[in-house]
N, C-alpha and C positions, 0 to 999 in steps of 0.2 A: 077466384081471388077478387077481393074487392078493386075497383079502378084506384090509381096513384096519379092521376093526372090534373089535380084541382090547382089551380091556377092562383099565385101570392096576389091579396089585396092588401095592400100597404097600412099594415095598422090595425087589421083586424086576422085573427084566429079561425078556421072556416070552419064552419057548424059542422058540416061533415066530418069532421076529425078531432073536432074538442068536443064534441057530444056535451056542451055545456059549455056555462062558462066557467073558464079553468080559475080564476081568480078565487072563486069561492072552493073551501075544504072540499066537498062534497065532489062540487067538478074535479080539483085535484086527484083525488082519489080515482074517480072512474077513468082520467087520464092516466092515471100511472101503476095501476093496479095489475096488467100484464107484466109490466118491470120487476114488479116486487114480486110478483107469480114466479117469475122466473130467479131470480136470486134466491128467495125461499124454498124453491123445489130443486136447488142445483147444495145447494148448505143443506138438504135434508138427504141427498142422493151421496154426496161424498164422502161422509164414513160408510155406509152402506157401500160402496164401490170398494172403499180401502179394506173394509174385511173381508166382504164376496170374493176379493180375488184372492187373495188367502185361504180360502178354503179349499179351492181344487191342488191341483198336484204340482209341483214347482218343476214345470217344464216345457214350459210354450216353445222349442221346438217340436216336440209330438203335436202335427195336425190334429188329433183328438181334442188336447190339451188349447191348443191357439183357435179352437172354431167355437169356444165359449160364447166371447164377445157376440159370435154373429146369432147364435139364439138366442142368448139375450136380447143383441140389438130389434132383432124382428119381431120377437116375442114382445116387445116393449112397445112398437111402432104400431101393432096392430091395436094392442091395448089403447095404446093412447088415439089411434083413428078411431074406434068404436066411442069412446069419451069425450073424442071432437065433438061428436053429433048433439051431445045432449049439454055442453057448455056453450056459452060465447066462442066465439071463432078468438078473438080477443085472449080471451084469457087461457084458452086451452092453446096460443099458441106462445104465451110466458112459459105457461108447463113443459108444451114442448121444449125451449131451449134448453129449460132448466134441467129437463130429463138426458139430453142431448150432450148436454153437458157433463152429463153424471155418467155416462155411456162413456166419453171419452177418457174421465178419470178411471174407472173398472178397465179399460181397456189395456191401457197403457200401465198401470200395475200388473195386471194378466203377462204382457210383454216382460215385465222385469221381473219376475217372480223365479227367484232363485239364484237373484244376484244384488247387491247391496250397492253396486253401480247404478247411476245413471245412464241415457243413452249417450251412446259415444263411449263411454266406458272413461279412460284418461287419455286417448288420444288426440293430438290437435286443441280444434278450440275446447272439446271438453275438460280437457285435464285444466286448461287457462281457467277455465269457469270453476272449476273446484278449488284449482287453487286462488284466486280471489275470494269465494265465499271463505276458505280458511283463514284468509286474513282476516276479513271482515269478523273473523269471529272472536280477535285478539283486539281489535279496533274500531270505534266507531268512525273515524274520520278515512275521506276517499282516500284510497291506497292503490297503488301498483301489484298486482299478485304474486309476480315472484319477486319484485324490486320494491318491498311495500314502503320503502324510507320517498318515494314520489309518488304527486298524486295521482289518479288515474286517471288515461284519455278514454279509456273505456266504460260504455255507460253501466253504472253501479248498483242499481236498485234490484236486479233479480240479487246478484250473486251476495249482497250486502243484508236481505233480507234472510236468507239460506245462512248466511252467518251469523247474524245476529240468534237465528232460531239454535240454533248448533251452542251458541253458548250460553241460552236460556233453559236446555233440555240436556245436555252435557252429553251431546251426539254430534260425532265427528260429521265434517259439513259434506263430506262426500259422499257419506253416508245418506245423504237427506236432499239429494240432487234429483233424483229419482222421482222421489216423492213432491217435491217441490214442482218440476218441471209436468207432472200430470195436474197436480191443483191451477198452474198457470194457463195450459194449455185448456182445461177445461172449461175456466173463466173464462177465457177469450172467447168462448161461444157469447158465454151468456154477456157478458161485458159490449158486445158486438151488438146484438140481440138491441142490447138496451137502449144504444146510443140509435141502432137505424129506427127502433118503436117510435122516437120523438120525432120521424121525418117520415113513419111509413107505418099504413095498418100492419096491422102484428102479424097475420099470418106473411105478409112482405118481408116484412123484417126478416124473419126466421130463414126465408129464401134467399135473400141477398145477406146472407151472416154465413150460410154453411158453405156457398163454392168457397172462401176465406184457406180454406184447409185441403181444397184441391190443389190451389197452386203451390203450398207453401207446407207443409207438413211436419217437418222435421223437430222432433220432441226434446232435443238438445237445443233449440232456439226456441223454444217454450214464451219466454219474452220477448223475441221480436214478433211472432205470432201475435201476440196481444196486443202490442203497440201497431202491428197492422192492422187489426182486426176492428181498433176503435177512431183508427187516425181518419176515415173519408168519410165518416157521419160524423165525426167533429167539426173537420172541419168543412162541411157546409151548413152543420149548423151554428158554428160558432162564427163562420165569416160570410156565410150567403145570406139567403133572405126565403128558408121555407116558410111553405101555407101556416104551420104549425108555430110559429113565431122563432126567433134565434133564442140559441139558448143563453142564459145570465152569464155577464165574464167571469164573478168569481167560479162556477162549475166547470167552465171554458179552461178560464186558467191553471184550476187546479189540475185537469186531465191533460192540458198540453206540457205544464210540466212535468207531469209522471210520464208521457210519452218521452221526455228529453230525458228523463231519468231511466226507462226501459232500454230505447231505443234509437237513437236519434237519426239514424239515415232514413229512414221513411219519411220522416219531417222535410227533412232538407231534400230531399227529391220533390216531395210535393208545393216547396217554397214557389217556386213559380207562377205556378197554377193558381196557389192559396191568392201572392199577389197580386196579378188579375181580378181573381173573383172578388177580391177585398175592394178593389181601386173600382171596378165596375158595380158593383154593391153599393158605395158611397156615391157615384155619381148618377146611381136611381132614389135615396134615400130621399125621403121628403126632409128626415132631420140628419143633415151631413155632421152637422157640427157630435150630435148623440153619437153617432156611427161611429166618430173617430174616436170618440170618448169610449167607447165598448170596446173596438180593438187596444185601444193602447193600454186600459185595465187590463184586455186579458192577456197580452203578450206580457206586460207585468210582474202579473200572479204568475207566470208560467217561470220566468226567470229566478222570480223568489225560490218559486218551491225549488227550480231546480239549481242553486245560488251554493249550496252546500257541495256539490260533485262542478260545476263552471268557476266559481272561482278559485278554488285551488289549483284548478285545472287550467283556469287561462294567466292565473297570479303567477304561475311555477313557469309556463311560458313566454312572459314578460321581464320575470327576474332573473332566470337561467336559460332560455333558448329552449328551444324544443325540434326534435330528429324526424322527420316524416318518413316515416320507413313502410304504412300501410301500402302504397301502390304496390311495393314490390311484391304483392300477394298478385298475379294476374288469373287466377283460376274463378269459378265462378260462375262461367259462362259473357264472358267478356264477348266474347265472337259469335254467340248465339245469337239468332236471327229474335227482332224483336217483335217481329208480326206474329202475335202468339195468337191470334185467331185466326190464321192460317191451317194451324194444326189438325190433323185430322182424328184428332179425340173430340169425346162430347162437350170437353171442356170446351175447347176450339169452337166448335159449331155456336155453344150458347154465349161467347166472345165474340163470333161472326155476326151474332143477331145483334147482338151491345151496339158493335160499329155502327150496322147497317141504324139500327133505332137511335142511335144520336146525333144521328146525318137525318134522318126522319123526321125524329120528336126533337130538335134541339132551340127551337123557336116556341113550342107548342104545350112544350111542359116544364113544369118547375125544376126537374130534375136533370133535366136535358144540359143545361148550359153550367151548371157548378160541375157536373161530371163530366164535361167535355174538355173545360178547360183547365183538371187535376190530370185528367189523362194527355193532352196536349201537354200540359208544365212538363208531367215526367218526362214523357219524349224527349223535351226541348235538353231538360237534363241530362239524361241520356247521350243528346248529341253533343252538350258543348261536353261531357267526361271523353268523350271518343277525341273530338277535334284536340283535347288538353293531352290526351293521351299520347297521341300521335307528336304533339307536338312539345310537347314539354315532359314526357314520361311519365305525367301526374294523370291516374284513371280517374281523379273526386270518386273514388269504389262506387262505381255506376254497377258494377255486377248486378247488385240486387235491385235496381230499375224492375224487372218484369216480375218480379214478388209485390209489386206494391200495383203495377200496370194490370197482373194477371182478374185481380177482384174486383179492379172497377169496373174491368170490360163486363167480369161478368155477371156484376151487380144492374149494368144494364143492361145486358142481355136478359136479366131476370124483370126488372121495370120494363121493359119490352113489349114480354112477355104477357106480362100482366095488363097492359095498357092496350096494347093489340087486339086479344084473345075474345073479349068481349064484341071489337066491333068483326074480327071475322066471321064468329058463330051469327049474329044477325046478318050477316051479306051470305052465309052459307044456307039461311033460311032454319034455320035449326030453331030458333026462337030463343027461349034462355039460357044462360049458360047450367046445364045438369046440374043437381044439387047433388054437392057432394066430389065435383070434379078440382076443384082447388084443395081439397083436403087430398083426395087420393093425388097430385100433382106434387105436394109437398111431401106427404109422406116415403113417395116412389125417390125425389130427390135427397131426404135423409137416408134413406137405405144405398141409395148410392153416393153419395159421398163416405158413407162411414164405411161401406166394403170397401169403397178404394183406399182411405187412409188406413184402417185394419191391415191390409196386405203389407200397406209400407212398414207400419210399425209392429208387427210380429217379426221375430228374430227370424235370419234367413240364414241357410247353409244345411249341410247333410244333418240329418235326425239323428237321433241316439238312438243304436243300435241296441236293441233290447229285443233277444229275438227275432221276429220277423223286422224290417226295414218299416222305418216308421217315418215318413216323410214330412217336412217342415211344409209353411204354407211357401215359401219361397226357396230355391236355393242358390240365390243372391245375397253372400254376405251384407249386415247396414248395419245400422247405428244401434241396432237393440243387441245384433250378434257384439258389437265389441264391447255391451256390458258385459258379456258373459265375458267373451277372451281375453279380457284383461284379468291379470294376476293381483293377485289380496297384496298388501306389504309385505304378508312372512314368505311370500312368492305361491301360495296354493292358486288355483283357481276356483271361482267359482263351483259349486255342485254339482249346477245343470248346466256344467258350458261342455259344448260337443266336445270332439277329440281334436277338432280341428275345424275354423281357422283359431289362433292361440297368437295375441300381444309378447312379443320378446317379454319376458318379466323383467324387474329392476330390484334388487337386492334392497330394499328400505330398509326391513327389522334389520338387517345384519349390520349396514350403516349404522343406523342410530345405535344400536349395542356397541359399535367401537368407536363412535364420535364420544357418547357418554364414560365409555370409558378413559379417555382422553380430559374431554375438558370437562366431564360431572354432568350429570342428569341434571336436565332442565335448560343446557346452553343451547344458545340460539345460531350458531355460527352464520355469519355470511359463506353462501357456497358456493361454490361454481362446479356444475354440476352436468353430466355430458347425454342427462338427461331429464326432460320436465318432468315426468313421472314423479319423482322425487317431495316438489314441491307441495302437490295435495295434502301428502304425509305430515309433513314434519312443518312448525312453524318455524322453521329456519328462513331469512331473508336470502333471495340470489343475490349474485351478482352481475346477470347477464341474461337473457333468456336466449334458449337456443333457436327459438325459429325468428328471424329475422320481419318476417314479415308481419306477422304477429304482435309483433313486440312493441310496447308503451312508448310514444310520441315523448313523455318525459324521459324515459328512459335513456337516450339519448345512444341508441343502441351502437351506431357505426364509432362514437367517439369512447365507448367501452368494448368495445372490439379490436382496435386497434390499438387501448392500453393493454391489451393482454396481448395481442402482441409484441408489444414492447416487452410484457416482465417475460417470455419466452426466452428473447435474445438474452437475457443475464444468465450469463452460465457460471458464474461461479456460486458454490453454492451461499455465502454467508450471505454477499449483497443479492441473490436472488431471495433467501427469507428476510432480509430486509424491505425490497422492494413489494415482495407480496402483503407485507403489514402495513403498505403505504404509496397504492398504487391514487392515480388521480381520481376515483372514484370512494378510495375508502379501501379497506381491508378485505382479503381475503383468507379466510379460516379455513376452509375444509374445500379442497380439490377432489372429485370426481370424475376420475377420466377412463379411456377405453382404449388399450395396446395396439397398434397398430401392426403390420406387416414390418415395418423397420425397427420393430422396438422402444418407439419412442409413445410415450401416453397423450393419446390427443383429445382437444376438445373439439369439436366439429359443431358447426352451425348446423341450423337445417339448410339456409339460402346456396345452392351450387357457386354462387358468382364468388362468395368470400369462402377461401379454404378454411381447412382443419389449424388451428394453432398443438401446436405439439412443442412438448415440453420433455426431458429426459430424467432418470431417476437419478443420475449424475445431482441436478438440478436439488433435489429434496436431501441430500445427505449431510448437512452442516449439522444438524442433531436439535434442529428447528424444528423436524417434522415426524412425525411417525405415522410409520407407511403400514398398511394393510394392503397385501395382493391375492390374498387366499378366499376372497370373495366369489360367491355367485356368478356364472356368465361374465366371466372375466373382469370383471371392474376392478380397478385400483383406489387404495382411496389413502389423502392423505392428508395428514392432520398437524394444522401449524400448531406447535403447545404452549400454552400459557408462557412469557417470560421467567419464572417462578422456577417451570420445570423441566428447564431446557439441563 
């Protein structure tokens, strides 16, 4: 591996890394021409990915069937180490990303092939995410996903984009979650890739891009993945001071607003650290005054871009109040130890080297002190979400702290690495470093990175019994098995989803056939409905969303919980369909509920602390409503009718 330890001269670009001078076309080009290598070769790999995996048999639990990927992956790896030899290290290591990339899209369709779901299937935050991409497909303006009449606190641009396409190709948006979440996840290599090339020779780059997907894998977060993937080479190139010069704040801007637009908690943990580096940045600059002048363009541009999803989102909170209800999520790994280079994985170990090399190299190299002081920031975050936690029940969602802590460590564990290696082999007397020993390094590191996310992401649980026992690669249910186990709308499953584990189904088509029949094809009813499922389907507006924790900051969840408790207690029937046509939130059209042990039709939160509201069919009899019970898995459903046809 080439050395990463050339040291910033104020004002000038260091011959060793701009191999010209970059001002002129020609320099440009030889500077940037891995980048492009790799976007070119990653847009030339992913329809070839999207049909490859269409070819084999649709059923990646069959071990046969899920160990595709890995001869490809090796088959591909070899290919491309013998092709090292005879290109630039440079440019054969854009290919790599780009191909690396193209490995992840084939992959991750291999995994979903034979289910029209994304991962996660509709549970949790997936189903939230499908159902906001279907709003987004009736609307261009930020929306709430099951509350779409508010804007949203959730950042908008994956599921907004997934919608807009759905109503440009006239394909249902959950249909194209799947496929959206491997095209994102695959760019985040190269997008990664790209941003560490302008701070690190290329074969670097490509090493500190792939641990990225060690820590963090999960292909239902597709866009936080990539808003992490690019957030620590921006910003030290946007607010440090590498050998390679800062980058322009209009490209600065632009990408720190699509991070705000992706994913904003990564930002906001790294705030800390960025400030530091920023405030110590300007107080070595020779031109302080230019300094401030570049930060404050690009924080700017960043607000612009991201101006369409924050001001709705901070106007709606200034004009109407807004419900903090995320803390009440505490899962995550709240209580999980944060010293994640303690670990006794490899990951661990090449995080244990990061530590050790930033306490080492953190005077002595460029890299040393913008990466100490991102990874200090998150801690410091870290600590005051704990201290806030404890003391005011507000976490600031620190959970995801060590998804952003896990890739710096071990991005210098990889600079280290690199910076070390050379001077041990001269103290070892070995003489140069073997030719050929950084290419076999890198390649031995993409092979393992991509076995270990491979495992995650092929469906886990028992095989399809076809004959002899045919074993999956895991038998840990996750997030690919609940594409399969979740149920279609007419209630079928999937083709290739095992026998079991199996998503409770949720009666959609039979819904929509007696809502339609009621208030006419095409009505949009506000529903309250005793389950999210529901939402993805139909573009029908909630009235409430059932996980509490979960639920949209506008939304204003506890003060629409507790109006529906209030329309429970009217028990008579005429002024309870009055009240439901004019609760403090707006109307309710279509109830959705689930019978209890007492009799009584309740709607239940996910949150244990707030009980079930339950309601009695007493309640629906003034001849306001027409009731359905002959539904599917017991649902009730009932339908306030037009005034016209009471």
């Amino acid at each position: 591996m080439q050395d990463v330890t050339v040291e910033h001269r104020p004002g000038r670009i260091d011959p060793k890394f701009a191999d010209g001078d970059t001002r002129s076309m020609r320099g440009w080009l030889r500077e940037a021409h891995p980048s492009l290598a790799a976007l070119v070769t990653w847009l030339v790999c992913l329809p070839v990915a999207y049909v490859g995996a269409r070819l084999g048999p649709a059923d990646p639990f069959r071990l046969r069937v899920a160990m595709i990927p890995v001869v490809v992956l090796v088959a591909g790896v070899v290919v491309a180490g013998v092709v090292s030899r005879r290109v630039p290290a440079e440019l054969a290591s854009g290919i790599g990303a780009g191909l690396f990339g193209g490995w992840v899209a084939f992959t991750l369709r291999v995994a979903l092939h034979g289910t029209p779901f994304g991962f996660g299937g509709l549970v949790g935050d997936p189903g939230r995410l499908a159902a906001m991409a279907g709003t987004y497909s009736r609307t261009w303006a930020s929306a709430d996903g099951i509350v779409p009449s508010v804007p949203s606190n959730y950042p908008p641009l994956f599921p907004w984009l997934v919608g807009r396409a759905s109503a440009l190709i006239n394909v249902p948006a959950w249909k194209l979650l799947g496929p959206a979440e491997a095209i994102t996840l695959s760019f985040a290599v190269v997008a990664g890739y790209m941003l560490w090339r302008r701070l690190l020779p290329g074969p670097v780059a490509l090493a500190v891009t792939l641990p990225v997907l060690l820590g963090f894998s999960l292909p239902d977060k597709a866009y936080e993945i990539l808003a992490l993937a690019v957030l620590v080479p921006w910003a030290i190139a946007a607010f440090g001071d590498p050998p390679r010069g800062r980058l322009h704040w209009l490209p600065a801007g632009l990408i720190g607003g699509l991070t705000l637009l992706l994913y904003w908690g990564f930002l906001v943990y790294a705030v800390p650290g960025i400030l530091v580096l920023a405030a110590l940045t300007w107080r070595a600059s020779p031109d302080r005054a230019r300094y401030v002048r570049h930060v404050a363009l690009t924080v700017l541009i960043s607000l612009v871009v991201a101006s369409w999803y924050l001001i709705p989102y901070l106007g709606w909170g200034l004009l109407h109040g807004s419900s903090q209800v995320e803390y009440q999520y505490q899962g995550g790994g709240i209580q999980d130890s944060p010293l994640l280079f303690l670990a006794p994985t490899p990951l661990g170990v090449l995080q244990l080297i990061g530590v050790i090399g930033l306490v080492w190299y953190r005077g002595r190299v460029w890299w040393g002190k913008p990466l100490l002081l991102l990874i200090a920031g998150t801690y410091a975050y870290w600590l005051l979400g704990l201290a806030a936690f404890i003391v005011a029940n507000h976490h600031l969602l620190l959970q995801d702290t060590p998804r952003l802590i896990a890739p710096m460590l071990a991005a210098a564990g990889v600079l280290t690495i690199a910076r070390a290696a050379p001077g041990i082999v001269r103290r070892l007397s070995i003489g140069a470093v073997p030719g050929g020993l950084g290419t076999l390094s890198l390649c031995l590191l993409s092979i393992f990175v991509a076995i270990t996310v491979w495992q995650a992401w092929m469906p886990g649980g028992p095989g399809q019994l076809t004959g002899l026992y045919q074993p999956s690669v895991t038998t840990t249910p996750n997030d690919a098995t609940l594409a399969f186990a979740t149920a279609l709308p007419d209630g079928r499953y999937p083709p290739a989803a095992p026998p079991s584990p199996r998503v409770a189904r949720f009666p959609t088509d039979p819904i929509k056939k007696d809502v339609a029949s009621v208030l006419g094809k095409g009505a949009a009813p506000v529903t309250l409905s005793a389950s999210e499922q529901l939402f993805p389907f139909v573009s029908w507006p909630g009235y409430i969303a059932v996980s509490k924790g979960a639920a949209g900051i506008d939304t204003d969840w506890p003060a629409r919980y507790m109006a529906l408790r209030k329309l429970s207690h009217v028990t008579d029937p005429a002024a309870f369909a009055a009240a439901a046509a004019h609760t403090a939130f707006g109307p309710i059209d279509v109830f959705i509920l689930l019978p209890n042990k007492q009799g009584q039709w309740a709607w239940t939160p996910a949150a244990a602390q707030d009980g079930p509201v339950t309601f009695t069919q007493a309640q629906f009899s003034s001849g306001a409503f027409t009731i359905f019970t002959n539904l599917p898995d017991n649902y009730v459903l009932a339908i306030r009718r037009p005034q016209g046809n009471r």
